[in-house]
N, CA, C, O and CB atoms as a CASP TS submission, in Angstrom:
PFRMAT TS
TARGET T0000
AUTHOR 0000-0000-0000
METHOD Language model
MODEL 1
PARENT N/A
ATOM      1  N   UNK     1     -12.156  14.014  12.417  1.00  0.00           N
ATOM      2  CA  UNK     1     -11.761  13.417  11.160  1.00  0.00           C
ATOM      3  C   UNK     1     -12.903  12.530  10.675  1.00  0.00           C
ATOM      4  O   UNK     1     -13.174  11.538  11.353  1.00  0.00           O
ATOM      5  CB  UNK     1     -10.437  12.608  11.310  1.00  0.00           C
ATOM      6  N   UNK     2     -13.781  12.858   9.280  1.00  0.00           N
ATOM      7  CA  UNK     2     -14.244  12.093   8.566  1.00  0.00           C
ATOM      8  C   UNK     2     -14.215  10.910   8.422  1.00  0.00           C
ATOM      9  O   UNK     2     -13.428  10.731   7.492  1.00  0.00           O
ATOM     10  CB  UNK     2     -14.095  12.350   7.905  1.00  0.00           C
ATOM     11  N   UNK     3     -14.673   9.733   8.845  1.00  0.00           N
ATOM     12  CA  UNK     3     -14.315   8.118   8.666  1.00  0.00           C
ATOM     13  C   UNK     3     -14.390   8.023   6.968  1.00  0.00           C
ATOM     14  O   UNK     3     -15.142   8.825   6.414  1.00  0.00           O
ATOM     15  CB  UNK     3     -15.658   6.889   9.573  1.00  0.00           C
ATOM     16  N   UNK     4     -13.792   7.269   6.314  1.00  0.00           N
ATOM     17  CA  UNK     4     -13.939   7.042   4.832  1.00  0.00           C
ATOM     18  C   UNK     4     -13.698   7.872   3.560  1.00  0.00           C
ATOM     19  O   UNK     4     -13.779   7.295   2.476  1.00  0.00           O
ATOM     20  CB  UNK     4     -15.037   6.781   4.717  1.00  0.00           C
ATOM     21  N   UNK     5     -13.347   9.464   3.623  1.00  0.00           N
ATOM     22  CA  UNK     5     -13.001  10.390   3.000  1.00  0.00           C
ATOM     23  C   UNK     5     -11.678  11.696   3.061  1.00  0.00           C
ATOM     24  O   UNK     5     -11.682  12.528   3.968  1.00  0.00           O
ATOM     25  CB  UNK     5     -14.026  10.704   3.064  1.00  0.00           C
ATOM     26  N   UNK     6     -11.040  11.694   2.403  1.00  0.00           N
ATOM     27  CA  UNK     6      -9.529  11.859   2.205  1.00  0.00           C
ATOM     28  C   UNK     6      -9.551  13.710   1.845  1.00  0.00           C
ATOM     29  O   UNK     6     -10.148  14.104   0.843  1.00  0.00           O
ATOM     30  CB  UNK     6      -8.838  10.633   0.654  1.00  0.00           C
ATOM     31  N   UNK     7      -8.968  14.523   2.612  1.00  0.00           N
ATOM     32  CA  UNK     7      -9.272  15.713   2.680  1.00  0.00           C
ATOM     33  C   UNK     7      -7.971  16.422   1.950  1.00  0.00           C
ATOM     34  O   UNK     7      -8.175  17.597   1.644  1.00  0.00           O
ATOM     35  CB  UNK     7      -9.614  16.084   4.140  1.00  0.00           C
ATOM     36  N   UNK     8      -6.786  15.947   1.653  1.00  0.00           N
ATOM     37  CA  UNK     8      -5.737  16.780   1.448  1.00  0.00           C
ATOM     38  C   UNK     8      -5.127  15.334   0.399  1.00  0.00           C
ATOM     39  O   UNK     8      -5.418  14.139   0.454  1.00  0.00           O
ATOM     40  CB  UNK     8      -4.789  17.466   3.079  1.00  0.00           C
ATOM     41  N   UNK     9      -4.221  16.073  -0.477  1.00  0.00           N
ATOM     42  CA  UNK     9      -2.972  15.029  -1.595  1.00  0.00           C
ATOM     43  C   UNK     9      -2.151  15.858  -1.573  1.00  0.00           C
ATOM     44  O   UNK     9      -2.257  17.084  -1.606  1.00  0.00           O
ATOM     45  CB  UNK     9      -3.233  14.539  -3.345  1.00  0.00           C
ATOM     46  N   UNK    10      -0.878  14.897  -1.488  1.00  0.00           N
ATOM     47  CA  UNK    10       0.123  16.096  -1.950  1.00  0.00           C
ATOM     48  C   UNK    10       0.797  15.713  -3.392  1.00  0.00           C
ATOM     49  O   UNK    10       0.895  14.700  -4.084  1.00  0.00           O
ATOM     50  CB  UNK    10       1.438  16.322  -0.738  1.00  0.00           C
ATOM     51  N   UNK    11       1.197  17.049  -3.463  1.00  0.00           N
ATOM     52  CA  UNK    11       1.343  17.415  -4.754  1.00  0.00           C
ATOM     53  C   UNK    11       2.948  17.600  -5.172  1.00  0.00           C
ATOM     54  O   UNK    11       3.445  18.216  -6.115  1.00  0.00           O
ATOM     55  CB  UNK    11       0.508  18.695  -4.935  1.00  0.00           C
ATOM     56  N   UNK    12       3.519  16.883  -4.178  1.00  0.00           N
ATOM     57  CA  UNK    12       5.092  17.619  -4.331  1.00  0.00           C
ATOM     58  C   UNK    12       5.804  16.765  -5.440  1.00  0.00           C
ATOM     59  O   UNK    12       5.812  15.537  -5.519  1.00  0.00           O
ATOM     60  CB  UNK    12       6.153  17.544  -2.731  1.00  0.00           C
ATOM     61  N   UNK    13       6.505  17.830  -6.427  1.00  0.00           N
ATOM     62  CA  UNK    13       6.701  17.186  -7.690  1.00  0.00           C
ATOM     63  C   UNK    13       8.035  15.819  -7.428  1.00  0.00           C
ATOM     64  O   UNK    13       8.324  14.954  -8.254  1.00  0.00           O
ATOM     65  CB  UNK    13       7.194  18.571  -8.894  1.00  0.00           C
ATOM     66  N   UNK    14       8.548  15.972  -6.278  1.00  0.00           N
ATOM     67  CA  UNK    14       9.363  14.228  -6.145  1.00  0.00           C
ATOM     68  C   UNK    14       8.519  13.705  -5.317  1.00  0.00           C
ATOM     69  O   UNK    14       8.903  13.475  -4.170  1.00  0.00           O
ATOM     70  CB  UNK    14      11.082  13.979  -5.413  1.00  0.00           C
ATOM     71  N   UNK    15       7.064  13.372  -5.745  1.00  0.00           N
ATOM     72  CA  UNK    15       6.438  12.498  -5.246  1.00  0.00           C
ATOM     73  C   UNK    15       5.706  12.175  -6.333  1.00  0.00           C
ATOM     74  O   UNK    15       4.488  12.282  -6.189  1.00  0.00           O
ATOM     75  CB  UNK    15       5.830  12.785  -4.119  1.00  0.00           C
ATOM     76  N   UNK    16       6.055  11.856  -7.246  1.00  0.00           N
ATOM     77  CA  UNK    16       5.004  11.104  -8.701  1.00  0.00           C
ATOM     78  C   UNK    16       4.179   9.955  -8.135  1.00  0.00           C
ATOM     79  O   UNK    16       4.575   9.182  -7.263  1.00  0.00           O
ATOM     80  CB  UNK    16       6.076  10.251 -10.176  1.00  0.00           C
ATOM     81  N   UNK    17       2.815   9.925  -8.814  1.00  0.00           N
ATOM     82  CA  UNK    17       2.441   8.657  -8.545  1.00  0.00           C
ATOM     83  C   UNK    17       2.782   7.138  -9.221  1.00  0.00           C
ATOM     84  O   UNK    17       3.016   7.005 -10.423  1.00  0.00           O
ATOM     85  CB  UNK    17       1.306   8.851  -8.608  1.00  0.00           C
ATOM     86  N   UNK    18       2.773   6.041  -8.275  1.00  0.00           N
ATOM     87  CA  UNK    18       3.671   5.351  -8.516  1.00  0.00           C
ATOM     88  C   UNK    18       2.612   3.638  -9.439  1.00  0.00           C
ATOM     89  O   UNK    18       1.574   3.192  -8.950  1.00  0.00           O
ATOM     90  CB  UNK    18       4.623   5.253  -6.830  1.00  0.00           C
ATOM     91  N   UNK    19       3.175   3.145 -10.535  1.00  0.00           N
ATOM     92  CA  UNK    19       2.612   2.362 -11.341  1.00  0.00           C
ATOM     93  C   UNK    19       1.625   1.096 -10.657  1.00  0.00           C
ATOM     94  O   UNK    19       0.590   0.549 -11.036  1.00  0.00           O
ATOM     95  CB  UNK    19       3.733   1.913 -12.134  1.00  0.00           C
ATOM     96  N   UNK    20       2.794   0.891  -9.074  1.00  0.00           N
ATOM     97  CA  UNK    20       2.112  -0.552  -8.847  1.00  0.00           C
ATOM     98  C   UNK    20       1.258   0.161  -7.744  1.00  0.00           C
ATOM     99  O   UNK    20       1.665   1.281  -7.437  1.00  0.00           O
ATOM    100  CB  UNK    20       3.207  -2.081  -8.314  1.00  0.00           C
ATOM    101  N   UNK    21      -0.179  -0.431  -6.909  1.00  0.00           N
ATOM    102  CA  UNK    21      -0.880  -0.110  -5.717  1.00  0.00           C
ATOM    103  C   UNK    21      -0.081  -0.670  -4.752  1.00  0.00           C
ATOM    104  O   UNK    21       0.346  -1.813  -4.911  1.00  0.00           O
ATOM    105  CB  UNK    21      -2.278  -0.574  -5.641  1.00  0.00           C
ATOM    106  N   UNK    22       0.168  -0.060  -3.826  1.00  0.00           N
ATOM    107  CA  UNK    22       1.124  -0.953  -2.703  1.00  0.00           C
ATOM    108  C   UNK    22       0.426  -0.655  -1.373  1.00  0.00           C
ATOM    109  O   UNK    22       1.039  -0.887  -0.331  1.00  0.00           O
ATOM    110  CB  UNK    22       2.931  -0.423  -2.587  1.00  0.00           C
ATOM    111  N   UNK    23      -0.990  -0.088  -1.337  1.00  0.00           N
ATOM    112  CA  UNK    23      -1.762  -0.182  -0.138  1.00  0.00           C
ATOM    113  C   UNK    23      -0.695   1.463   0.842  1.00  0.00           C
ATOM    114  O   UNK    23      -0.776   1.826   2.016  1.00  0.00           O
ATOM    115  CB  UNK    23      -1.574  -2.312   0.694  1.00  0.00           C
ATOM    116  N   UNK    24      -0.057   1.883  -0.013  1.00  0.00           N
ATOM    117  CA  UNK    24       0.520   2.810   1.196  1.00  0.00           C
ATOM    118  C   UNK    24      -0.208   4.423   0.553  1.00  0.00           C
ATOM    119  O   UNK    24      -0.885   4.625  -0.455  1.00  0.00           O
ATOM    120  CB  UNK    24       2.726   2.761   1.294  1.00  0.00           C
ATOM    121  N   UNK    25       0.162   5.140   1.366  1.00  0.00           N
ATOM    122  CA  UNK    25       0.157   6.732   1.023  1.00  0.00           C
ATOM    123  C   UNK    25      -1.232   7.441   1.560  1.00  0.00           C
ATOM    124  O   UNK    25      -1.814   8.375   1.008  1.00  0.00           O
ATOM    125  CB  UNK    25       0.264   6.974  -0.750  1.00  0.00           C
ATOM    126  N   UNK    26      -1.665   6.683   2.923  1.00  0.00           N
ATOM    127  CA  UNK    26      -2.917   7.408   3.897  1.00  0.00           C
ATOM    128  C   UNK    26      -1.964   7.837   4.918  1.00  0.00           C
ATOM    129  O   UNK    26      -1.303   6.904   5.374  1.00  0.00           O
ATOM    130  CB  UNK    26      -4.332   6.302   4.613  1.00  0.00           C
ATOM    131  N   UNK    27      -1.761   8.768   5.308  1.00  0.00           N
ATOM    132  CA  UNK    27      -1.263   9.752   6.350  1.00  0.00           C
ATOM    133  C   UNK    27      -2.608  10.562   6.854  1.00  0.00           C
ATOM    134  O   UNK    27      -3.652  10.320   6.248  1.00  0.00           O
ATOM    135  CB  UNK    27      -0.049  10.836   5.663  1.00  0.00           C
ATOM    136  N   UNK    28      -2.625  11.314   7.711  1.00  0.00           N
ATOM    137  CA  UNK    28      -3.322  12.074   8.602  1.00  0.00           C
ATOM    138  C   UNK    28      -2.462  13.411   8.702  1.00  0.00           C
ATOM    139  O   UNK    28      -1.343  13.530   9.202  1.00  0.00           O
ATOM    140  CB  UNK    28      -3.533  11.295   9.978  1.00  0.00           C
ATOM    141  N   UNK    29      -3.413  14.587   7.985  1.00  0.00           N
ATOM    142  CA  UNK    29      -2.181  15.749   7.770  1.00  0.00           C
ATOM    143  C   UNK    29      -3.334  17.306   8.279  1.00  0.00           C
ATOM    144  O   UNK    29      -4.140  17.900   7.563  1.00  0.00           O
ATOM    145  CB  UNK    29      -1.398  15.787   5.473  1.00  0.00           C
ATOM    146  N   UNK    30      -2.933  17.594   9.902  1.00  0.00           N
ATOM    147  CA  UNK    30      -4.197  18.664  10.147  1.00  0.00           C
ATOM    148  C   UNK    30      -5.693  17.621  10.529  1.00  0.00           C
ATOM    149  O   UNK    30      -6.880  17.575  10.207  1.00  0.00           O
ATOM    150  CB  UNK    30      -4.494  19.769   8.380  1.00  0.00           C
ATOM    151  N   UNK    31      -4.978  17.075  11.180  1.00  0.00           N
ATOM    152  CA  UNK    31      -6.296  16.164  11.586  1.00  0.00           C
ATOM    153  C   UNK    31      -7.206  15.733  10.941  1.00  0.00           C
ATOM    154  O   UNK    31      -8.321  15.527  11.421  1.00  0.00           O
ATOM    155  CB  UNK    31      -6.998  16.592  12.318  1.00  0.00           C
ATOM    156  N   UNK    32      -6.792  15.455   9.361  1.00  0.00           N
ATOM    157  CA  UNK    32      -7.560  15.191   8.124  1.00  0.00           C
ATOM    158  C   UNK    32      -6.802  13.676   7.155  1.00  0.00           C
ATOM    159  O   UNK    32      -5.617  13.470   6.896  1.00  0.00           O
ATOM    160  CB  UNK    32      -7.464  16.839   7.152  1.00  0.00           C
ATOM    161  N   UNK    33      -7.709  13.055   6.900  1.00  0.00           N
ATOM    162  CA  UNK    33      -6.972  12.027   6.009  1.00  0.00           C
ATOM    163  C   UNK    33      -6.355  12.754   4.962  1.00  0.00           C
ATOM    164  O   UNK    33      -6.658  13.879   4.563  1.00  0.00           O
ATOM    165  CB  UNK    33      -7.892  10.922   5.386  1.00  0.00           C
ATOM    166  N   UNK    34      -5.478  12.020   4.565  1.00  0.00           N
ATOM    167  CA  UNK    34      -4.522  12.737   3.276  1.00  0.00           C
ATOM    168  C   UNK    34      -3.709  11.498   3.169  1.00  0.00           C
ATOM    169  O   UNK    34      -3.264  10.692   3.987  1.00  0.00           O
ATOM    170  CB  UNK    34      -3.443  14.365   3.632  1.00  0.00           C
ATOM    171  N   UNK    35      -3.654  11.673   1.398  1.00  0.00           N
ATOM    172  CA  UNK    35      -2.858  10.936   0.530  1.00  0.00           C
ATOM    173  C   UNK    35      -1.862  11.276  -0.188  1.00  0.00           C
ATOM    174  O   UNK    35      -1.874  12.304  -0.866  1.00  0.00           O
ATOM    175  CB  UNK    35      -3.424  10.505  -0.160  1.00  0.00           C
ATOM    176  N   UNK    36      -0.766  10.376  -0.132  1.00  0.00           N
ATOM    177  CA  UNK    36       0.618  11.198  -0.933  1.00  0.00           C
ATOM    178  C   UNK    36       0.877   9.531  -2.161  1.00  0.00           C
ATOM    179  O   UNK    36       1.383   8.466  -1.808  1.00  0.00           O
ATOM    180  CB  UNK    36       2.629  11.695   0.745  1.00  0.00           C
ATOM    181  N   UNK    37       0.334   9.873  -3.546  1.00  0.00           N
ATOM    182  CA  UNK    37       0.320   8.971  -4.668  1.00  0.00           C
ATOM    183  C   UNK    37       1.545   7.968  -4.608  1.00  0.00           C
ATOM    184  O   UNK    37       1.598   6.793  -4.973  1.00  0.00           O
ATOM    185  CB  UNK    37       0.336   9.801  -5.990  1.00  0.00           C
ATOM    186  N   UNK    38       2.715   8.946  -3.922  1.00  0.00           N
ATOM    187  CA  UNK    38       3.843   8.174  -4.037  1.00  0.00           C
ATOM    188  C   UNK    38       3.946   7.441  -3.208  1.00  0.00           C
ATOM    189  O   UNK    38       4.769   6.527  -3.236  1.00  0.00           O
ATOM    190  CB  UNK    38       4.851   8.683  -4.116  1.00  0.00           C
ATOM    191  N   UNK    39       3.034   7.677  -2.133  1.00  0.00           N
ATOM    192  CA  UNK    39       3.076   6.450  -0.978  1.00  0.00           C
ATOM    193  C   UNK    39       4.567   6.998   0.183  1.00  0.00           C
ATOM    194  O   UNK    39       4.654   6.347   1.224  1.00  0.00           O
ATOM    195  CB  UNK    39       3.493   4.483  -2.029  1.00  0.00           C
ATOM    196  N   UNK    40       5.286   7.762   0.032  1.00  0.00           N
ATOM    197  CA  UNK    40       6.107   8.493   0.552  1.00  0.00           C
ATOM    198  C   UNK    40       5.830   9.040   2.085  1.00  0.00           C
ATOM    199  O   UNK    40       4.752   9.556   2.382  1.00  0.00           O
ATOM    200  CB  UNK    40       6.235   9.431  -0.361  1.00  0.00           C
ATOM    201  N   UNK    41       7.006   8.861   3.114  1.00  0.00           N
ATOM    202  CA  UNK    41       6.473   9.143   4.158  1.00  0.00           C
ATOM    203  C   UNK    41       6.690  10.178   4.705  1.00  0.00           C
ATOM    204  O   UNK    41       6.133  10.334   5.792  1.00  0.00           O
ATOM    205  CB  UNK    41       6.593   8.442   4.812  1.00  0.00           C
ATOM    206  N   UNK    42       7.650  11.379   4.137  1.00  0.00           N
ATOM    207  CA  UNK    42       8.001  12.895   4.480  1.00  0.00           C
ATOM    208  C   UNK    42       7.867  13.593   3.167  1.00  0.00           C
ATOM    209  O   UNK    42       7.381  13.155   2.124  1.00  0.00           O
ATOM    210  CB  UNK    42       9.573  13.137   5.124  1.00  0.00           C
ATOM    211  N   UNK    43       8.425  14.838   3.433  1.00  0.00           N
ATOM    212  CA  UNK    43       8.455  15.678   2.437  1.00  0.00           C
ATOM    213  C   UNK    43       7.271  16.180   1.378  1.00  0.00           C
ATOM    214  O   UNK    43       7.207  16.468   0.183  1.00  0.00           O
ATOM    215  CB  UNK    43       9.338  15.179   1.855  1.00  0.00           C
ATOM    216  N   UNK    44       6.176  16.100   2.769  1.00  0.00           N
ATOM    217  CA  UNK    44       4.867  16.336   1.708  1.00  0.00           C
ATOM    218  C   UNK    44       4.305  18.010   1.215  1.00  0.00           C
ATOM    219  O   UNK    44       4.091  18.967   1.959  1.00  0.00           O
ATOM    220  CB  UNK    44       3.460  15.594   2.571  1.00  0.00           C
ATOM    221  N   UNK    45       4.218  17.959   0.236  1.00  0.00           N
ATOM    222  CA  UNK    45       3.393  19.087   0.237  1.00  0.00           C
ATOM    223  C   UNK    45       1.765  19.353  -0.537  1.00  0.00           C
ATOM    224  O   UNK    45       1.372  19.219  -1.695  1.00  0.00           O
ATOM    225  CB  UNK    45       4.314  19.956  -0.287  1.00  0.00           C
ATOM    226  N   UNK    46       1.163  19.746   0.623  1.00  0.00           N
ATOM    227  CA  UNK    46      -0.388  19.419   1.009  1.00  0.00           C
ATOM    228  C   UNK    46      -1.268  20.325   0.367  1.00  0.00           C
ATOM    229  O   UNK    46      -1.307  21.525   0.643  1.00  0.00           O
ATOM    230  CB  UNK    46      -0.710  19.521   2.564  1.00  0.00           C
ATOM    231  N   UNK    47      -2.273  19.538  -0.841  1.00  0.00           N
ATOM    232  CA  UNK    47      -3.520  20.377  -1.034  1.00  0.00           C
ATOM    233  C   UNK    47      -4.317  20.223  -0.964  1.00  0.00           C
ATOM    234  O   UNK    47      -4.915  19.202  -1.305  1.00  0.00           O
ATOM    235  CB  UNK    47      -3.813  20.797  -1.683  1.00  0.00           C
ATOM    236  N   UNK    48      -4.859  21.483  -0.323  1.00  0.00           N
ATOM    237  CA  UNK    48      -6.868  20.815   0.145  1.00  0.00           C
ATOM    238  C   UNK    48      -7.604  20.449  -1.277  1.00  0.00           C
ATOM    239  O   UNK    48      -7.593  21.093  -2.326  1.00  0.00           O
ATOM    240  CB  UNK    48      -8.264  22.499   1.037  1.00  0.00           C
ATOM    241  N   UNK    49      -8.181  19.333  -1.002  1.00  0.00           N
ATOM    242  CA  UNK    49      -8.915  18.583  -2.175  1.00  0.00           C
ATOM    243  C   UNK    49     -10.857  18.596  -1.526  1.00  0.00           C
ATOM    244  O   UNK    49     -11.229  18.698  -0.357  1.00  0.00           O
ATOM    245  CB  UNK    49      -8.007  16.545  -2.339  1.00  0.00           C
ATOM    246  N   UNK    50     -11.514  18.488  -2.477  1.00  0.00           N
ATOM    247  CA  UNK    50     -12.628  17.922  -2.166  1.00  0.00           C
ATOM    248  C   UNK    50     -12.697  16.754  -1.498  1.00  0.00           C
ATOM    249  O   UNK    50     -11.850  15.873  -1.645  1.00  0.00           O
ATOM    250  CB  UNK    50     -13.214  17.811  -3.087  1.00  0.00           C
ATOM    251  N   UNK    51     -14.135  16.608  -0.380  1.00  0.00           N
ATOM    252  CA  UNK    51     -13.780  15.152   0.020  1.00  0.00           C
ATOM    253  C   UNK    51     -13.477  14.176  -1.145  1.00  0.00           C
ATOM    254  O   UNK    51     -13.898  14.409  -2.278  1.00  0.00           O
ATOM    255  CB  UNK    51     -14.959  14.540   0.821  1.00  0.00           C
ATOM    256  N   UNK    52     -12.731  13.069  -0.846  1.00  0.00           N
ATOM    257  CA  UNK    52     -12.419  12.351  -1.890  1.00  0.00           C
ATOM    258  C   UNK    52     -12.393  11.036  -1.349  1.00  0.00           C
ATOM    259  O   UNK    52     -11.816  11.043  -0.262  1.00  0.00           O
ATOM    260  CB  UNK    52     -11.230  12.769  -2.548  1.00  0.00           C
ATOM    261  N   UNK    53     -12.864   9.722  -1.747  1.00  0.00           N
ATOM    262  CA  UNK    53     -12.684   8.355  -1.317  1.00  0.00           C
ATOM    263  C   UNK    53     -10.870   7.793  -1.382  1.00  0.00           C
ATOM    264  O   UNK    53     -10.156   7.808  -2.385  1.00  0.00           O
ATOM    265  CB  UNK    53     -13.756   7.421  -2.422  1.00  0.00           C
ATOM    266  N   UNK    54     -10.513   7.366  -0.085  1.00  0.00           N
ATOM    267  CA  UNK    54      -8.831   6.824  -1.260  1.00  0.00           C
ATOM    268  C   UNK    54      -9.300   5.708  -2.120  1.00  0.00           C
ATOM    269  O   UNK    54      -8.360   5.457  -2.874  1.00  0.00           O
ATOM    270  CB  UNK    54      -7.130   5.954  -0.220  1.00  0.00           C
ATOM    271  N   UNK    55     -10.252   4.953  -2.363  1.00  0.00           N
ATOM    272  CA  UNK    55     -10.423   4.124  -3.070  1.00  0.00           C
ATOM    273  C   UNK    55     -10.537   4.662  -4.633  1.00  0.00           C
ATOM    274  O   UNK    55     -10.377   3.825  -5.522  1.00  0.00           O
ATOM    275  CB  UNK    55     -11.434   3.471  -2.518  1.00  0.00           C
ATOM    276  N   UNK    56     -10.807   6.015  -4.982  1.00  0.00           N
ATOM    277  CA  UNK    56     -10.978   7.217  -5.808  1.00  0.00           C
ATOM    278  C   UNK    56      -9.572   7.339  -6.245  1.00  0.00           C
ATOM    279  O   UNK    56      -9.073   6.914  -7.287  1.00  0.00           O
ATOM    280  CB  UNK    56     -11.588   8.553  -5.044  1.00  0.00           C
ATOM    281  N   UNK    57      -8.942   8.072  -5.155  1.00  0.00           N
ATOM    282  CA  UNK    57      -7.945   8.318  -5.133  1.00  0.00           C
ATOM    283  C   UNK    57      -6.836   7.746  -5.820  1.00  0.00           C
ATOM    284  O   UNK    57      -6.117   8.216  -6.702  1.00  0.00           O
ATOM    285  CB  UNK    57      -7.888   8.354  -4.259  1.00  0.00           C
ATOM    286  N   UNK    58      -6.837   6.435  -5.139  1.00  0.00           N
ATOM    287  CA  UNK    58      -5.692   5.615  -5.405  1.00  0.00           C
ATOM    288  C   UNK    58      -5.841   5.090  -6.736  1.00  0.00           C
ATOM    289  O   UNK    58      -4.775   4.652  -7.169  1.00  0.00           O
ATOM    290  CB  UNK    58      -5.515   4.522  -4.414  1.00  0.00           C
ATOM    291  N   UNK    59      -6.982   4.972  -7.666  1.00  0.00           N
ATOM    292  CA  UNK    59      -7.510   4.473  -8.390  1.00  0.00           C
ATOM    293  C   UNK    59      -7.038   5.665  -9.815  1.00  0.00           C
ATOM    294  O   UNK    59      -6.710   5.304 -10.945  1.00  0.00           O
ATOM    295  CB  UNK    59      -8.982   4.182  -7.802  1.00  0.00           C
ATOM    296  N   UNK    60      -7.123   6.885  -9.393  1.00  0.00           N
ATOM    297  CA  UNK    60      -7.013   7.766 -10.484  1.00  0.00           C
ATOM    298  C   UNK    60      -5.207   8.261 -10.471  1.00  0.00           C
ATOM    299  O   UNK    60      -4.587   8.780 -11.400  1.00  0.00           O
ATOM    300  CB  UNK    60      -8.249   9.147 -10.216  1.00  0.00           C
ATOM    301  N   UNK    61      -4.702   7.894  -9.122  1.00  0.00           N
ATOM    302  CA  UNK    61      -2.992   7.872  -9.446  1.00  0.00           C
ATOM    303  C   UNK    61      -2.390   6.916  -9.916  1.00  0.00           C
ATOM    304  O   UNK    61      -1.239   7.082 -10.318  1.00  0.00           O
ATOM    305  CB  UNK    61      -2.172   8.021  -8.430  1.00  0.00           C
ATOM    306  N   UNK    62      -3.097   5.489 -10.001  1.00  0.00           N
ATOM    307  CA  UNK    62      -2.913   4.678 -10.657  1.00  0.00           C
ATOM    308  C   UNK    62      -2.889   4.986 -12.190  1.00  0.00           C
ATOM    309  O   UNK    62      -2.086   4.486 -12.977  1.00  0.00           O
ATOM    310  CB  UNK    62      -3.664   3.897 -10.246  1.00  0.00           C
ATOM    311  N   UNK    63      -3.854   5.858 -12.500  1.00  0.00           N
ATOM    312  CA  UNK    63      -4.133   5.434 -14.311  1.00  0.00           C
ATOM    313  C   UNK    63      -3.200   7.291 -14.305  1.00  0.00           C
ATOM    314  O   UNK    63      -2.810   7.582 -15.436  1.00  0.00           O
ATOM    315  CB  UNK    63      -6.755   5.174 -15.270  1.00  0.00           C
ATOM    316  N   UNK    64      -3.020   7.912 -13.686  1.00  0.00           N
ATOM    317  CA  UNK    64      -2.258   8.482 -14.400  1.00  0.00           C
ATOM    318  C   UNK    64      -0.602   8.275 -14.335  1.00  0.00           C
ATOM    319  O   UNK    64       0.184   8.988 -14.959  1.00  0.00           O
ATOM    320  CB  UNK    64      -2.656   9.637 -14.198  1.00  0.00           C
ATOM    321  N   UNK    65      -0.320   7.466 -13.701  1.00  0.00           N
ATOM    322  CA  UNK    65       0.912   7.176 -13.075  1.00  0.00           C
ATOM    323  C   UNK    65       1.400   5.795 -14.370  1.00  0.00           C
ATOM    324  O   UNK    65       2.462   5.315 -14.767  1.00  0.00           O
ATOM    325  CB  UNK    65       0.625   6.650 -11.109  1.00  0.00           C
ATOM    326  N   UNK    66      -0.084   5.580 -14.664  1.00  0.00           N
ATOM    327  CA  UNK    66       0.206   4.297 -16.115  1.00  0.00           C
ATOM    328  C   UNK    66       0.277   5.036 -17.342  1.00  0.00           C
ATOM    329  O   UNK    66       1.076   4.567 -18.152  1.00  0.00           O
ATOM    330  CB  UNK    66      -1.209   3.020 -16.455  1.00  0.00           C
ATOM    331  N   UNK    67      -0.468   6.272 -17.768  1.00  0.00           N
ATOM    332  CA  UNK    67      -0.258   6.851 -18.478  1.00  0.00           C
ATOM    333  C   UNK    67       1.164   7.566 -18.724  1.00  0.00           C
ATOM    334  O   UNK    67       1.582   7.786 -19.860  1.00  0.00           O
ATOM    335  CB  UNK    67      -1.120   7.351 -18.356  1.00  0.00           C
ATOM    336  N   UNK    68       1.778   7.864 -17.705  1.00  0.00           N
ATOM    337  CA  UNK    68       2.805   8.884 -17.600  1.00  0.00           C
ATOM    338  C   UNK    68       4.167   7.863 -18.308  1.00  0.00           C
ATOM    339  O   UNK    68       5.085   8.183 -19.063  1.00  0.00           O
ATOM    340  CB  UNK    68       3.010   9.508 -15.737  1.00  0.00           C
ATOM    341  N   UNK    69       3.763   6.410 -17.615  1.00  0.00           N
ATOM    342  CA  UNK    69       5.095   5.334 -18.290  1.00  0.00           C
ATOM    343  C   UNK    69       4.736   5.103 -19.898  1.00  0.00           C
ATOM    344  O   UNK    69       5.669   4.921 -20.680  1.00  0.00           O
ATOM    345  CB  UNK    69       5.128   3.460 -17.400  1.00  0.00           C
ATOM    346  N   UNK    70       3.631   5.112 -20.279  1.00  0.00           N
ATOM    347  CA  UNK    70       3.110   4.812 -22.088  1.00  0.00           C
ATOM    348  C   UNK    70       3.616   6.008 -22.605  1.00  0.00           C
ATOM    349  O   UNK    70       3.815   6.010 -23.820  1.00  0.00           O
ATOM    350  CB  UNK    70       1.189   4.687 -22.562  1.00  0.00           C
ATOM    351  N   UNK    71       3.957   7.355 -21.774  1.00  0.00           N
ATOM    352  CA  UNK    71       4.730   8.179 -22.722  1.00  0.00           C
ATOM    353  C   UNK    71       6.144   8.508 -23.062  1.00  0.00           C
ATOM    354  O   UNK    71       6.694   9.345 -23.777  1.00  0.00           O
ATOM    355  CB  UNK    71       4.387   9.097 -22.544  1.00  0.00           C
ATOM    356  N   UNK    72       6.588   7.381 -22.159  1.00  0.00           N
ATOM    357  CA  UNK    72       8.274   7.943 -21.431  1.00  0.00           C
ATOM    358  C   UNK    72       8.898   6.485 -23.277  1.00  0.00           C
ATOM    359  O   UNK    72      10.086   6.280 -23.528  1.00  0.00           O
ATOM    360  CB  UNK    72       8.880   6.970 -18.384  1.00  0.00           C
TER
END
């Protein structure tokens, strides 16, 4: 496992990403870091991503997870 770079997100549609950062949603999925936006601790479903920073990561489920409430 890569120190510092996030190999898998899941994508499962009851896992939206969520408005506030709450430091959660790094799991280890296939002996690979992986992030779930919702911060959620089952029910993942996993896609291979480019390496990716979670600092990246968490940063771009943030602004779409802010976008998604400016439309509701």
């Amino acid at each position: 496992m890569e120190a510092g770079t996030v190999g898998y997100i899941c994508t499962a549609a009851s896992h939206p990403a969520r408005a506030e950062q709450g430091g959660r949603g790094l799991t280890v999925n296939d002996g690979e870091w992986a992030f779930c936006p919702a911060g959620e601790a089952g029910d993942h479903e996993w896609s291979r991503i480019a390496r990716t920073s979670l600092e990246e990561l968490a940063r771009a489920a943030l602004t779409a997870a802010r976008a998604n409430l400016e439309r509701v």
